[in-house]
Residue frames as qw, qx, qy, qz and C-alpha x, y, z in Angstrom:
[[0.404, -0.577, -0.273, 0.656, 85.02, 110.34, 87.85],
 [0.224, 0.958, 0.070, 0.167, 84.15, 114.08, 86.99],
 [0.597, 0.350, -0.210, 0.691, 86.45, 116.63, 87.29],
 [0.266, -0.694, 0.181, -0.644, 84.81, 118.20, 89.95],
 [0.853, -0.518, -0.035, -0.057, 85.08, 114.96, 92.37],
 [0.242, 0.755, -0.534, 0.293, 88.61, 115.58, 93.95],
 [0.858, -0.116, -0.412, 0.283, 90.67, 112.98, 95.63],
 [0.451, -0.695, 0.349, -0.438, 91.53, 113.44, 99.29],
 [0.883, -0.339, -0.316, 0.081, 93.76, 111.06, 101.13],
 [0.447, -0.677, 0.303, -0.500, 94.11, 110.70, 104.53],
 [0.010, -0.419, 0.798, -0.433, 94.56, 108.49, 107.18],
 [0.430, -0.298, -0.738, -0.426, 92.75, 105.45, 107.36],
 [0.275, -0.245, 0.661, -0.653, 90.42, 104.69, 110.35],
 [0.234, 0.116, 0.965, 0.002, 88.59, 101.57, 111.45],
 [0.391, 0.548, 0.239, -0.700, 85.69, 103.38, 109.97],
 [0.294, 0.606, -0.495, -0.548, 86.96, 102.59, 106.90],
 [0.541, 0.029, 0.841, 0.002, 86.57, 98.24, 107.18],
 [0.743, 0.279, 0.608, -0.015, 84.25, 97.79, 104.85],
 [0.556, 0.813, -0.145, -0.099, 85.22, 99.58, 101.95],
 [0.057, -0.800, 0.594, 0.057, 88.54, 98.72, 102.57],
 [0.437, -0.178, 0.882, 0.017, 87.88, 94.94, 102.67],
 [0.659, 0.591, 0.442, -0.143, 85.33, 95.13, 99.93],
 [0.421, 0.771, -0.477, -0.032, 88.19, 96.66, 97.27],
 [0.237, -0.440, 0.866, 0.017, 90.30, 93.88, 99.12],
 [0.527, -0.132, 0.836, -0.081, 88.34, 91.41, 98.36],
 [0.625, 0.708, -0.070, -0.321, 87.52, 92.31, 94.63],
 [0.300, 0.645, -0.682, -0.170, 91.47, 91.44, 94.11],
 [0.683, -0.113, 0.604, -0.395, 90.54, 88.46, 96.04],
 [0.661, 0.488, 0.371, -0.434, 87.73, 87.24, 94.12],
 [0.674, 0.707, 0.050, -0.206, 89.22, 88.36, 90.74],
 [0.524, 0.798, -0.298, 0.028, 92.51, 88.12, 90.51],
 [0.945, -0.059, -0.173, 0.270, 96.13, 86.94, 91.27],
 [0.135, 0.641, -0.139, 0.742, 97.51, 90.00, 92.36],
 [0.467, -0.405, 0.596, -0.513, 96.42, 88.72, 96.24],
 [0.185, 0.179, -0.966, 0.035, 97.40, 85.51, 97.42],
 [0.467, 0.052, 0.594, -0.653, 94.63, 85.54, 99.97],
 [0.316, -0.303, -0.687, -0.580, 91.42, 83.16, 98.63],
 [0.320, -0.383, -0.748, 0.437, 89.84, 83.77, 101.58],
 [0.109, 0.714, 0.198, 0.662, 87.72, 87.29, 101.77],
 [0.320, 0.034, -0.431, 0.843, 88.58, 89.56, 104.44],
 [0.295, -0.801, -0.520, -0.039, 85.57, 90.54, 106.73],
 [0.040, -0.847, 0.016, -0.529, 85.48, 94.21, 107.94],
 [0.679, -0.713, 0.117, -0.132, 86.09, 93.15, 111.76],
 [0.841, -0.174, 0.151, 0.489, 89.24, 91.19, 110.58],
 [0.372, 0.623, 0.098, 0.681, 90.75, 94.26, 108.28],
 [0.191, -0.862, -0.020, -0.470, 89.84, 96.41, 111.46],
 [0.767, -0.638, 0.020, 0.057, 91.65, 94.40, 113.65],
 [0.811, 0.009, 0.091, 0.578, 94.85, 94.40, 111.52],
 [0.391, 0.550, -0.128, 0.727, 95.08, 97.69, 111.17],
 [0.408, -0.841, 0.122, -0.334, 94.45, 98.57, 114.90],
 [0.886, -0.415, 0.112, 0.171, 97.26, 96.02, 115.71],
 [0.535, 0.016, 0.149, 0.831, 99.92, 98.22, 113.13],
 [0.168, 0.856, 0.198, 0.447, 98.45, 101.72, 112.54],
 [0.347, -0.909, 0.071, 0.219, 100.63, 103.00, 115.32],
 [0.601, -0.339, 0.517, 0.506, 103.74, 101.82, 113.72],
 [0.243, 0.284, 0.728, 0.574, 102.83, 101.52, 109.41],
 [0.227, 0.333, -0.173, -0.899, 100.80, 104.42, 107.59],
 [0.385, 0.448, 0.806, 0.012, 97.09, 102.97, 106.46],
 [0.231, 0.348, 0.026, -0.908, 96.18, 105.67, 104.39],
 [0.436, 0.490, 0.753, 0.054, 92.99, 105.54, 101.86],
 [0.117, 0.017, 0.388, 0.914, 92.01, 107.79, 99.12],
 [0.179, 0.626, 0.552, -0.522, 88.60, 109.35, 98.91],
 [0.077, 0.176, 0.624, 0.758, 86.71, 110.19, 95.58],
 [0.477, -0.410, -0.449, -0.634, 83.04, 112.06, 96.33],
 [0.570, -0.331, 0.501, -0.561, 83.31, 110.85, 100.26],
 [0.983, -0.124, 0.084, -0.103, 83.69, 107.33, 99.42],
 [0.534, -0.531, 0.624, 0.209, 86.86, 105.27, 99.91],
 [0.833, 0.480, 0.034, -0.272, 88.28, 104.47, 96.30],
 [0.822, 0.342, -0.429, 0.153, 91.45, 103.04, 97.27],
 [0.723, -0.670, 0.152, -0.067, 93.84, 102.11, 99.95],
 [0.447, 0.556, -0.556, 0.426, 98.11, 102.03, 100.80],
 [0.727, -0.648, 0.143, -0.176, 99.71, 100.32, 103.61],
 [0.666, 0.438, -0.583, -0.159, 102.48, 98.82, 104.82],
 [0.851, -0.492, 0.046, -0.181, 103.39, 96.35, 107.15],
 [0.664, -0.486, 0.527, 0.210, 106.19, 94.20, 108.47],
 [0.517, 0.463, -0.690, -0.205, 108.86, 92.74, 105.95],
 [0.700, 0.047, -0.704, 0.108, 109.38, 90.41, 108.14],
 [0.430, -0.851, -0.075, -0.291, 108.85, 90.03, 111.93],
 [0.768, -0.114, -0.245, 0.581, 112.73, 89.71, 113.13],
 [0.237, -0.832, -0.070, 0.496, 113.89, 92.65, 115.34],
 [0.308, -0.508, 0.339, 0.729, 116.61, 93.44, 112.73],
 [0.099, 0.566, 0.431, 0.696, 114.21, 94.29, 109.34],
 [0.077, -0.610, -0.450, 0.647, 112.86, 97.03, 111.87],
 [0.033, -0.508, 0.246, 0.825, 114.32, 99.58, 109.52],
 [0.050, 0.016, 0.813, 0.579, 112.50, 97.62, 106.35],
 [0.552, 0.260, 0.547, -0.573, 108.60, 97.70, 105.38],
 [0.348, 0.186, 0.900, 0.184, 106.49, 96.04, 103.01],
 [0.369, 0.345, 0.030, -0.863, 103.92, 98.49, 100.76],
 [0.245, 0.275, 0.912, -0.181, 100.48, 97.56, 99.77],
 [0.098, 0.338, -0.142, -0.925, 98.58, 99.42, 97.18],
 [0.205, 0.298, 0.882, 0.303, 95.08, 98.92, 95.86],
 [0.366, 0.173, -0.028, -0.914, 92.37, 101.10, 94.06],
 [0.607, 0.458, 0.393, -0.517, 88.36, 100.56, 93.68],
 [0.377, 0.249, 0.689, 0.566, 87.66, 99.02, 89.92],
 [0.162, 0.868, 0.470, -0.015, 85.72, 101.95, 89.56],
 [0.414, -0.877, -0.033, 0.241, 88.90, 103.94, 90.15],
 [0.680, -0.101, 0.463, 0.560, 91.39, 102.32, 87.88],
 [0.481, 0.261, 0.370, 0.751, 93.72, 104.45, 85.70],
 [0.022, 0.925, 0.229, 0.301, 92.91, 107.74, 87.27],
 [0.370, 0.397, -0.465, 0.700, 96.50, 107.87, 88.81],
 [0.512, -0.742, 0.128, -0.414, 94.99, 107.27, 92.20],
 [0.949, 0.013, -0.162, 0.271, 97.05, 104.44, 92.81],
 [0.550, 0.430, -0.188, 0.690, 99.95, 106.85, 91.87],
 [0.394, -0.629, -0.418, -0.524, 98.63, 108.88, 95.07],
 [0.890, -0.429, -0.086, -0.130, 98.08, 106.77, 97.21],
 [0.917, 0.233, -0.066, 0.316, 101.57, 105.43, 96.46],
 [0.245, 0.709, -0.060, 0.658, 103.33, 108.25, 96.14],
 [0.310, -0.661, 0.318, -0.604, 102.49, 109.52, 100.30],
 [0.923, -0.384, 0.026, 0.026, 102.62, 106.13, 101.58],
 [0.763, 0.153, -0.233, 0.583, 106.75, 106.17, 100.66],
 [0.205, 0.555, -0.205, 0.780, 107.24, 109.65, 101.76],
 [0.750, -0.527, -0.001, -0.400, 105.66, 108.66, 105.01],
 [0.952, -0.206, -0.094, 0.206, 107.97, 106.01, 105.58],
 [0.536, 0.519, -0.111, 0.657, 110.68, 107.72, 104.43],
 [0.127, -0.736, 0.127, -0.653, 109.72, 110.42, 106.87],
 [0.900, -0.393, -0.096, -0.162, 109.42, 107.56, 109.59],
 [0.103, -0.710, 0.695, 0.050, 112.95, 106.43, 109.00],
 [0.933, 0.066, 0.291, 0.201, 112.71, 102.93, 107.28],
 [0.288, -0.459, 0.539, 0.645, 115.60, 102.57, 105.23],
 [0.172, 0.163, -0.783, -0.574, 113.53, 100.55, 102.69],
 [0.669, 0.217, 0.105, -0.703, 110.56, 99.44, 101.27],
 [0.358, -0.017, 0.905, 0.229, 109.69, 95.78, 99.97],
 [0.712, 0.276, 0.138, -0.631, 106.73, 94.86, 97.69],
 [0.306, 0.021, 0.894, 0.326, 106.13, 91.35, 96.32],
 [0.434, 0.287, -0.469, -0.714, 104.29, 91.66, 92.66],
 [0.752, 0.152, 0.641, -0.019, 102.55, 88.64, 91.27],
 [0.155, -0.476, 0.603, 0.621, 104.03, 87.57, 87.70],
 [0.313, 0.269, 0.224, 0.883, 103.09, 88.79, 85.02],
 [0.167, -0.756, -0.489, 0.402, 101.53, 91.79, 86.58],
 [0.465, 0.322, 0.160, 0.809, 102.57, 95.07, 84.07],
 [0.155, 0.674, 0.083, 0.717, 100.75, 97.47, 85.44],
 [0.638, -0.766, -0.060, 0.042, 101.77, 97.02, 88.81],
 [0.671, -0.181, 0.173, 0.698, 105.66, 96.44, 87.90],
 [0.398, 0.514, 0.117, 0.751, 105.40, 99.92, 85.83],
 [0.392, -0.819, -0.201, -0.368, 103.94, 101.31, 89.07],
 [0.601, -0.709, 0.132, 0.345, 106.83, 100.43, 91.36],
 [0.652, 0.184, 0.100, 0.729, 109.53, 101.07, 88.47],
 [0.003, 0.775, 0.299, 0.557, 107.99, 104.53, 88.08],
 [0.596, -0.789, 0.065, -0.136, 108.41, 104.92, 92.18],
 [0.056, -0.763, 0.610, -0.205, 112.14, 104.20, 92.09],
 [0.894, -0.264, 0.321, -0.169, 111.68, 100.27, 92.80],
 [0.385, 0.483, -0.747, -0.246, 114.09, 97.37, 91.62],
 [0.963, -0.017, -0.188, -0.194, 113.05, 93.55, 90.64],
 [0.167, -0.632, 0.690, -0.311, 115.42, 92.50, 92.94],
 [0.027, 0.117, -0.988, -0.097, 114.47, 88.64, 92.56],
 [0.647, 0.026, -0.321, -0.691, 111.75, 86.26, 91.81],
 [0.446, -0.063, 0.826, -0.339, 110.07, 83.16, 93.31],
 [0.209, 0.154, -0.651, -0.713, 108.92, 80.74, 90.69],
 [0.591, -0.277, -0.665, -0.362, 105.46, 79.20, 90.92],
 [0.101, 0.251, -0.692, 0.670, 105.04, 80.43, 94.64],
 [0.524, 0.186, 0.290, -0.779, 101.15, 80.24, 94.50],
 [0.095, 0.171, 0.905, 0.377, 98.46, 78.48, 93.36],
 [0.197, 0.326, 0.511, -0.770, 95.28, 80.23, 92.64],
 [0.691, 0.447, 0.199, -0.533, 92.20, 79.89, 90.17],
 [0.914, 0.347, 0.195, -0.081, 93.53, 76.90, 88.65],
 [0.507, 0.621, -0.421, 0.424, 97.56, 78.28, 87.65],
 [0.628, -0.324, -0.090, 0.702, 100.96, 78.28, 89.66],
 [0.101, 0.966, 0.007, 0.239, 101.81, 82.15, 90.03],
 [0.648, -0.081, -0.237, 0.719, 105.30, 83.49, 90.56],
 [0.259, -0.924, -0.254, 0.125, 106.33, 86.62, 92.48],
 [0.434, 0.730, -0.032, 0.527, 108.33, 89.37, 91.89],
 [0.593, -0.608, -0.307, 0.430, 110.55, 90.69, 94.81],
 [0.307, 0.697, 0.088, 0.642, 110.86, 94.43, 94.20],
 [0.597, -0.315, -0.245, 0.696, 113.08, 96.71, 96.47],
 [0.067, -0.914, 0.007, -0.399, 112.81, 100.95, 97.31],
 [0.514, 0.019, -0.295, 0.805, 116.24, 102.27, 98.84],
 [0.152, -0.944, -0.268, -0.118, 114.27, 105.32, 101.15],
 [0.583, -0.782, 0.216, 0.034, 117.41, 106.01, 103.22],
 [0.474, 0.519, -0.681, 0.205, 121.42, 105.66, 103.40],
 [0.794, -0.228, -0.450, 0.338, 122.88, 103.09, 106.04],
 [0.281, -0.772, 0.209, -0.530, 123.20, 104.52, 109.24],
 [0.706, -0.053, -0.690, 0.148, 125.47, 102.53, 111.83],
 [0.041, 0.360, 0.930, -0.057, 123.46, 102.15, 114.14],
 [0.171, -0.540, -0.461, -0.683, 120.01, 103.34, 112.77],
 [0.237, -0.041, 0.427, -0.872, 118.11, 105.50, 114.84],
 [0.207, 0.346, 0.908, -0.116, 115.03, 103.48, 115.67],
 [0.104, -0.391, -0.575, -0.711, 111.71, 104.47, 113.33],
 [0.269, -0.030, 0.285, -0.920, 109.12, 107.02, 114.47],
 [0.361, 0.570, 0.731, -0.103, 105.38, 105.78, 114.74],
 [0.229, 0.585, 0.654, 0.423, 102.87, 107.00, 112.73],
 [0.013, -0.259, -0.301, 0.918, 102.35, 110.74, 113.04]]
């Protein structure tokens, strides 16, 4: 990346499938960092995010007019009473790594929620994973427990990290979360 190609992110839109499932499925493919072994076809990426983009913040980063990375988050869980909780999702283009888009990306997907009213943020990590755990310490996260050998994928047992973001004090009773603006 020059210094003249400036990063722009926005709001995703279904426009955005395939690039968005083609970086998914790189972590796929290559790594242990998504459970998934399955790649994610554009039409299926477009349907999950038209079935939460009113509720959860898709956002993507842009490098030159092409999509070079992508934040979301989604349910913690789907019981009425994590309403107030979400899950963040954060991946950048291998072409993209270590140009602090990540940080970015990262960075407006919390203050989005925040701005939403979750109280909190989840993210599960795969173990060892360092420069994803220095990416949520850096954002205020805590390893807040661990699941040992929760996966199996290219041939190992992978454990997960269960890392925690406080956005919000307790509010009795919370005021229900805005959609997506």
């Amino acid at each position: 990346m020059s210094t003249s190609d400036a990063v722009a992110v926005r709001l995703a839109q279904a426009g955005d499938a395939p690039a968005a499932s083609a970086i998914l499925n790189h972590y796929i493919a290559e790594s242990v960092s998504n459970f998934r072994t399955e790649p994610y076809g554009p039409e299926e990426w477009a349907e999950q995010f038209a079935a939460n983009a009113d509720r959860f913040p898709y956002l993507v980063a842009e490098v030159g007019g092409a999509v070079a990375g992508l934040a979301y988050a989604s349910a913690w869980r789907p019981k009425q009473a994590y309403a107030w909780t979400a899950e963040s999702t954060v991946y950048v283009s291998p072409g993209h790594q270590g140009l602090g888009i990540g940080s970015l990306l990262y960075g407006e997907l919390l203050k989005r929620l925040e701005q939403q009213g979750f109280r909190s943020v989840m993210a599960q990590v795969s173990q060892p994973n360092p420069g994803s755990e220095a990416l949520h310490e850096r954002f205020g996260f805590e390893l807040v427990g661990s699941i040992r050998d929760a996966g199996f994928k290219h041939g190992a047992w992978i454990g997960v990290g269960i890392w925690q973001k406080t956005l919000a004090a307790l509010a009795d009773p919370p005021a229900p979360t805005a959609p997506v603006a």
